[in-house]
N, C-alpha and C positions, 0 to 999 in steps of 0.2 A: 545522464545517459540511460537508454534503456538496452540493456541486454550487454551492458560493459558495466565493470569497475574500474575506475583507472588510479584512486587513491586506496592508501591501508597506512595501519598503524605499523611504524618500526617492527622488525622483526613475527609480523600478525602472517601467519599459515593460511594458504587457500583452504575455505574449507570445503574436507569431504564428506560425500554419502556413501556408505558401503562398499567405500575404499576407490570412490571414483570422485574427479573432481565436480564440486557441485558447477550450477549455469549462475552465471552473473544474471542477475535479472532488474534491477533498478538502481540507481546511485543518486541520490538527490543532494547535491550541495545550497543546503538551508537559503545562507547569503544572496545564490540567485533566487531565489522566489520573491514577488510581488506581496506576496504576505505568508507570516509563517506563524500556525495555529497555536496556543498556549502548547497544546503539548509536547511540541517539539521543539518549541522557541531558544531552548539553553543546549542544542545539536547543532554543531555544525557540517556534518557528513551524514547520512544515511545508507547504507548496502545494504538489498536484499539478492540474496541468493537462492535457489531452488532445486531440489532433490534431481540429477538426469533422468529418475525414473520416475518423474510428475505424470505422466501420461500414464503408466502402466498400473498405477498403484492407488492408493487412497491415501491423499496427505494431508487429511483433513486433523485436527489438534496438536498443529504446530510441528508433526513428524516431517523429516523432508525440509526445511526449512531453518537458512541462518539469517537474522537479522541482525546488523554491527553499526553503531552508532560512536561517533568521535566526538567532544565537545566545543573542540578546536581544530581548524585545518595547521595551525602551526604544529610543525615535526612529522607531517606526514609524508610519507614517498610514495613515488610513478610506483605503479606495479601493471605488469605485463599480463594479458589473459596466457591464466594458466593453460595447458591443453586441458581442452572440452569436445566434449559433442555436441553440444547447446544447437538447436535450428533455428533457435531466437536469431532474427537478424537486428544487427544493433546499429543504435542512431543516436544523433544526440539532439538532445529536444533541445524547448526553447518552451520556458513560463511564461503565463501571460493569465492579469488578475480577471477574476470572473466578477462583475460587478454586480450580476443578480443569481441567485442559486437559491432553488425552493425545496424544501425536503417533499422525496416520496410519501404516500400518504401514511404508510408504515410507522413512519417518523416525524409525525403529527400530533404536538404538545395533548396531554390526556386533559387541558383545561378549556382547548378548544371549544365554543359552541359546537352542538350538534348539529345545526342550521349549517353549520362552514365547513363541517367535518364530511357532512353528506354531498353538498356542492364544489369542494376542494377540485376534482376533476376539473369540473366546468370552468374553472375559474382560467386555466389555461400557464398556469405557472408552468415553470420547465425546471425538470433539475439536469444541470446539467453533467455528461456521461463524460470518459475517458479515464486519465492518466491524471488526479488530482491529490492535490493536498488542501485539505483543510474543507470547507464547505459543508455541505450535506452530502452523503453516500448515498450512491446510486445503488441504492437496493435492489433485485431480484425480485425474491418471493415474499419476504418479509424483512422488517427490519434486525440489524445486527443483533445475534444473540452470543454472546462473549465464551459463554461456558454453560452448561445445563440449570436452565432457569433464571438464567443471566446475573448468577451469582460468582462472578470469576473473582477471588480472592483480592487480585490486584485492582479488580474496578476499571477497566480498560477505557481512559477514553479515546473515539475515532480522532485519528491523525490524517491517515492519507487514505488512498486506495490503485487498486493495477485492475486498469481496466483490461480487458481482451483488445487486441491490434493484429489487426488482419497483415497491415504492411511488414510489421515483425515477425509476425507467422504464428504469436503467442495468444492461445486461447486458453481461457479458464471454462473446460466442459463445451459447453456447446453456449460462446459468446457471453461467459461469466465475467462477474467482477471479486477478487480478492480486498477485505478490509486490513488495515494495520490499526492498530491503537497503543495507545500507553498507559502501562496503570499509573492511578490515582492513587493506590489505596497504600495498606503498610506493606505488604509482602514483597 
């Protein structure tokens, strides 16, 4: 679902931001995907949720922001949207595996020739955008940098990503895309 949760943990509280219920913004149950990337592969639910005041504020380092992972859908219950204000309009998708996905150039192996590194454009590869898990991320400006100098404790690797969707109404900025990852590391 995008812009619903309809699963939770027994007794698991909606969660709030600043005393307001947060927006449901992605549910991904694992088992339906087409393929599911090492980092996530021992999850079988994913929720993400978003601060109601995303728009107004800067929720950039994880503020604003509940991510709730199950590792079994056994023992879970229906749960009802809480009341929100969310203008997410919500749907529910349908996976479907991408059978060619090339990384932006961003994210282009540092053992690459430079002959390939400079032509990479022309080559006409696509990566492809929206509402994924697993693949190559659809970069921006540059590629994913996890924490300041891209030394995040945990070692993040990319899992999924939320693209912007106009038919949902839900923009990151002006037509952005949000990364998720999972650490690797000990912390």
């Amino acid at each position: 679902w995008f812009g619903r949760v309809t699963l939770c943990e027994p007794g698991e509280e909606w969660p709030q931001w600043q005393a307001r219920a947060m927006w449901p913004l992605l549910q991904i149950v694992t088992r339906e995907l087409p393929f599911c990337p090492d980092a996530i592969d021992d999850l079988a639910l994913i929720r993400v949720y978003v601060s109601p005041s995303f728009y107004d504020a800067d929720t950039d380092g994880g503020e604003g922001w509940v991510v709730r992972a199950s590792p079994t859908l056994a023992g879970l219950t229906p749960v009802a949207d809480k009341p929100h204000d969310s203008t997410i309009k919500p749907f529910h998708g349908r996976w479907e595996l991408i059978e060619t996905d090339y990384p932006k150039h961003d994210d282009l192996p540092p053992e690459l020739p430079d002959l390939l590194r400079e032509s990479y454009y022309d080559l006409g590869l696509e990566n492809q955008d929206g509402i994924k898990v697993g693949g190559w991320p659809t970069n921006i400006q540059s590629d994913i940098c996890w924490a300041p100098m891209n030394r995040h404790p945990c070692r993040p690797a990319y899992a999924f990503q939320i693209d912007s969707d106009s038919k949902a109404g839900w923009f990151w900025g002006d037509s952005g895309v949000d990364y998720f990852g999972r650490g690797t590391g000990e912390h």
